[in-house]
C-alpha positions, 0 to 999 in steps of 0.5 A, a space after each residue: 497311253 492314250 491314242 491322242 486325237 481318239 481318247 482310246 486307252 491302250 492296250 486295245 483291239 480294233 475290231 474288225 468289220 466286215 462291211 459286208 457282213 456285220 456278224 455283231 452290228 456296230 452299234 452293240 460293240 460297245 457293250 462288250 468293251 469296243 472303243 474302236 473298229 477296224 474297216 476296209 476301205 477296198 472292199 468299200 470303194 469296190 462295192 457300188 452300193 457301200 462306196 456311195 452310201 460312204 461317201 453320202 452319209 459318212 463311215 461314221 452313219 453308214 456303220 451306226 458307230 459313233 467311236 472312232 473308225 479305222 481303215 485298213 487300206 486293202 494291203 492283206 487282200 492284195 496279199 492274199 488275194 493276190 489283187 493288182 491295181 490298187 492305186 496308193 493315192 487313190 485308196 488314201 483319198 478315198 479313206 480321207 473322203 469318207 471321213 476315217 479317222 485313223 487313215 492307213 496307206 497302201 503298203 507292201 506286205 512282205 512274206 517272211 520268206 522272201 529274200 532279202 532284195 525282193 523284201 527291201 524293194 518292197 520297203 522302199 515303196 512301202 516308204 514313198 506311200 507313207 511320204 507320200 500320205 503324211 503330204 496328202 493326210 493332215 488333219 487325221 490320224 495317219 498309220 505307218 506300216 513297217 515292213 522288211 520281212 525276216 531282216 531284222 536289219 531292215 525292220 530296223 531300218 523301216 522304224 527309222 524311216 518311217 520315223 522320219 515320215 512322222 505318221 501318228 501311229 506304227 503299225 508292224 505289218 506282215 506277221 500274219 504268217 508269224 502268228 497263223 504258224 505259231 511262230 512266236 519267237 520270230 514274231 517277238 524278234 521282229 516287234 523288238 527290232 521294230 520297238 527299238 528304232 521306234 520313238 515311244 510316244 506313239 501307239 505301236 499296232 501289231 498288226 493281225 494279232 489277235 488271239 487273246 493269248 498273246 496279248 500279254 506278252 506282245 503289251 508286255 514288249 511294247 505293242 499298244 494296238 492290236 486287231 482281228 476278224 478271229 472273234 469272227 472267223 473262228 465263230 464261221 468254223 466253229 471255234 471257241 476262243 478262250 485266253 488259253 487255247 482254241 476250242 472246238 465246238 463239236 467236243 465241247 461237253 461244257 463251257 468253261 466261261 460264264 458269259 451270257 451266252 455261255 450261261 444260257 446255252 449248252 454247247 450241245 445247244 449251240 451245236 443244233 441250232 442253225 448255222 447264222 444263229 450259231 456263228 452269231 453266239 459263238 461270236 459274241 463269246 469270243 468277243 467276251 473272252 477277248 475283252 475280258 483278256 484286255 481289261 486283265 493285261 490293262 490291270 496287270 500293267 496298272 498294277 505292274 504285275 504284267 510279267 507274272 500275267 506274261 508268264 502264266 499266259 506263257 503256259 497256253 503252249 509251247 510255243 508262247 513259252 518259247 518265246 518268252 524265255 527268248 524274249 526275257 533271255 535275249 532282250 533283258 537289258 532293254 526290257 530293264 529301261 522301261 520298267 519300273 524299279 519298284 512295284 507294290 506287289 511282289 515279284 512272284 518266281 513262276 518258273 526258271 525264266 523268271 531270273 531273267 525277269 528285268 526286275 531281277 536283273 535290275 537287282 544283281 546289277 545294283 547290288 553291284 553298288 553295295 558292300 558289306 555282310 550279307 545272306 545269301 538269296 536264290 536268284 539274287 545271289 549274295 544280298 547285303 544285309 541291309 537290303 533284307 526290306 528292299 524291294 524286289 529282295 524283300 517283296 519276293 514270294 520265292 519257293 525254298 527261300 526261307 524268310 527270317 534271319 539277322 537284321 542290320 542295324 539302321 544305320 547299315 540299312 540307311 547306307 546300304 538302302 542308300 548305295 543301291 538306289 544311287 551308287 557307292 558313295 551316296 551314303 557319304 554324307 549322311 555319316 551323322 544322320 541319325 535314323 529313327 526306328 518304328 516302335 510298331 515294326 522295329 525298322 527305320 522310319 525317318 533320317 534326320 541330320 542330326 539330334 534334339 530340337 531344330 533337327 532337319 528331316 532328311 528322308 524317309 523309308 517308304 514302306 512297302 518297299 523299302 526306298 528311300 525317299 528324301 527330302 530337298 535337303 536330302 536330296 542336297 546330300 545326294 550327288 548322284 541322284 538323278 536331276 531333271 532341270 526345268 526353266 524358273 517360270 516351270 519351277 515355281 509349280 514344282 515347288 509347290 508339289 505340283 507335276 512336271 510335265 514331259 514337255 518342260 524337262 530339259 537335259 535329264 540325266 539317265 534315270 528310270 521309270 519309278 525312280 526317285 529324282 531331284 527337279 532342279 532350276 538355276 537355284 539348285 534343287 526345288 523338289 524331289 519325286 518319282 518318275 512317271 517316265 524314263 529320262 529316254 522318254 522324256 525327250 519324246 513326250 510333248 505331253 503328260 506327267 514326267 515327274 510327280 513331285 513328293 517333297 518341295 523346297 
């Protein structure tokens, strides 16, 4: 996703500043991968010389960075400072006249232990500010906090609310508490309550997460943005961050990271030099080893093995381990509609929470489909015999699983291939195909309706997953694949195989991400191709590609 208005790709991190203390100065963020910074308006607007140098040149000069700006609005301080008199409209205001770009209102921040009524007290005013914000913010990005503490109930009830604000980006607050007591677990039920009631086409920011061993598996339940001080504050105590753990300087022999500052300096080194000096470097390697963690979770998700990444993270300590055996465990239905139903690498088992992967449960629910022989493989269970090729049963690295055995024929393959990506049945019509075989590889290659010249191509098996993938003429055949139904004027484009954009697909039946489906217009079926996004995300993307056409009419 791109954070519209700031051409910010996510998952990322706004860096905190400190507009008092600039430990790294702005202007050298970007080298370490920084596309956005975080700032705090109060402590801004209660500072003299820094509330007029704002409001003169601007955040944007008075900071050196020329990226886009965030501003928090003071809400943790009066937390933690137990600070009064901050005024909501005033502080929105003046956010606004130092020229933020992503503005955020004053919200209440609620402890998780608090009981229920202080908590939904705390909401409702929580609300009123956002309502009150959209009023005052229109040309800027706006935030909307979720609060309601430990009460799933009320997280749901706040994402639904300040849905209905129409803030341009989500930003789940009071988890600092979660994370600071490595309360992972509760941490994740409450992002999912929030993610659930929340529509999916704008950022979520987890607000306060900033540990660089969390960020795969709170990208991998939907959190888009994240933000710290920690490169910082871990550096003023000494602390020395790694995707694994925390580290402290003081018992260090060696540094296990080859960042500039880690290959030119010994932690013996760092350790005798003066104080500023050593926060400096500390700093600027954390920041390394928090940039090197995004950039491995955005491969992760380009390459769609962000799962494996979750679990081998996981590993870091008890407690993230924890959580994503309750998240996998609890959450799988959910997770099952956002992720893609095939994937070029292969699912790798890393450990018993692995058969709750979503890939997996995906799997044993459409074997479901699908009758006929078969073998019989952990953890799926019994797998019909022609899907021996498909994805996940194929592309599966699976200890104690031999691979091997008996082949289908491939017209097995075809209606078995056939019934598991579009139900029993779906094979019906396909009775007099005749499928042809690679002489390299010995498996199905191209389906056709029949024999000899003048024979009309109905698919073919794609091959590093197994799928197929049919043709408009196929896909005539097929009376459960998944449609999509755009207007004449759209249809002509897609007809000559260009994208169908989320913002022309009306009433589309349920289909998932990866999933093959047919473009239809009055005329019937136009062209065939994969889905960039679920159906449910359809109807909330004004923007983007929806559908990547492959075969046209």
């Amino acid at each position: 996703m791109i954070i519209r208005g700031c051409n910010v790709k996510t998952p990322n991190i706004a860096i905190v500043l400190n507009p008092n203390k600039l430990i790294v100065k702005p202007n050298e963020l970007e080298k370490f991968g920084a596309e956005l910074i975080i700032t705090n308006s109060y402590i801004i607007n209660n500072s003299i010389g820094l509330r007029k140098e704002a409001i003169e040149k601007g955040l944007h000069k008075m900071l050196g960075w020329e990226r886009p700006v965030y501003t928090d609005s003071g809400t943790y301080q009066a937390y933690s400072q137990n600070i009064v008199g901050i005024n909501p409209e005033d502080i929105v205001k003046f956010e606004n006249i130092i020229g933020s770009d992503i503005i955020t209102p004053l919200d209440v921040f609620t402890r998780p232990d608090e009981k229920k009524a202080e908590a939904k007290r705390k909401l409702a005013t929580t609300i009123e500010r956002i309502r009150a914000a959209r009023k005052e913010i229109t040309q800027k990005l706006l935030v909307g906090p979720v609060q309601g503490g430990a009460f799933l109930d009320l997280r749901r009830l706040a994402a639904r609310k300040v849905a209905e604000a129409n803030p341009d980006i989500f930003a789940i607050g009071g988890i600092v508490p979660y994370m600071t007591s490595y309360r992972y677990k509760e941490l994740c039920d409450v992002i999912i309550a929030c993610k659930q009631n929340l529509p999916p086409n704008k950022p979520v920011h987890a607000f306060g997460a900033g540990h660089p061993m969390v960020f795969a598996l709170l990208s991998a339940i939907g959190c888009d943005i994240f933000d710290s001080a920690m490169y910082s504050l871990a550096a003023k105590r000494n602390a020395y961050l790694t995707v694994d753990c925390t580290h402290d300087l003081n018992v260090l022999n060696e540094f296990p990271c080859s960042c500039e500052v880690c290959t030119n300096h010994t932690p013996k080194e760092l350790r005798e030099m003066p104080a500023q000096k050593r926060e400096e470097l500390l700093a600027r390697h954390n920041l390394h080893a928090t940039f090197q963690e995004l950039r491995t979770v955005r491969q992760a998700m380009s390459e769609n093995w962000l799962w494996e990444l979750v679990q081998m993270r996981a590993r870091s300590h008890p407690a993230l381990l924890e959580a994503t055996q309750h998240v996998l465990k609890t959450y799988g239905k959910w997770l099952v509609k956002q992720e893609p139903v095939s994937k070029r690498s292969a699912l790798q088992w890393l450990g018993e929470e692995s058969k709750y992967r979503p890939e997996i449960l995906r799997a044993r629910e459409w074997m479901k489909r699908v009758k006929g022989a078969g073998f019989t493989k952990a953890p799926f269970g019994r797998v019909p015999l022609g899907l021996k090729s498909v994805y996940p049963f194929g592309q599966s690295l699976i200890p104690g699983q031999p691979e091997g055995g008996k082949r289908a024929a491939p017209e097995v393959i075809l209606k078995h291939t056939l019934e598991y990506q579009y139900g029993r049945g779906a094979a019906r019509r396909f009775a007099k195909s005749s499928v042809e075989v690679s002489r390299k590889t010995g498996r199905p290659k191209h389906v056709f309706n029949g024999r000899g010249e003048g024979r009309i191509l109905l698919g073919t098996f794609r091959a590093h997953d197994g799928f197929f993938l049919s043709t408009v003429e196929g896909a005539k055949l097929i009376k459960s694949i998944p449609k999509v139904y755009i207007d004449e004027d759209v249809a002509e484009f897609a007809k000559q195989g260009k994208s169908v954009f989320a913002k022309f697909v009306k009433s589309p039946d349920k289909f998932f991400p990866g999933e093959e489906v047919a473009v239809c217009s009055k005329e019937g079926i136009v062209a065939v191709g994969r889905a960039i996004l679920s159906s449910e995300e359809t109807k909330f993307f004004k923007y983007g590609v929806a559908i990547a056409p492959r075969a046209k009419a």
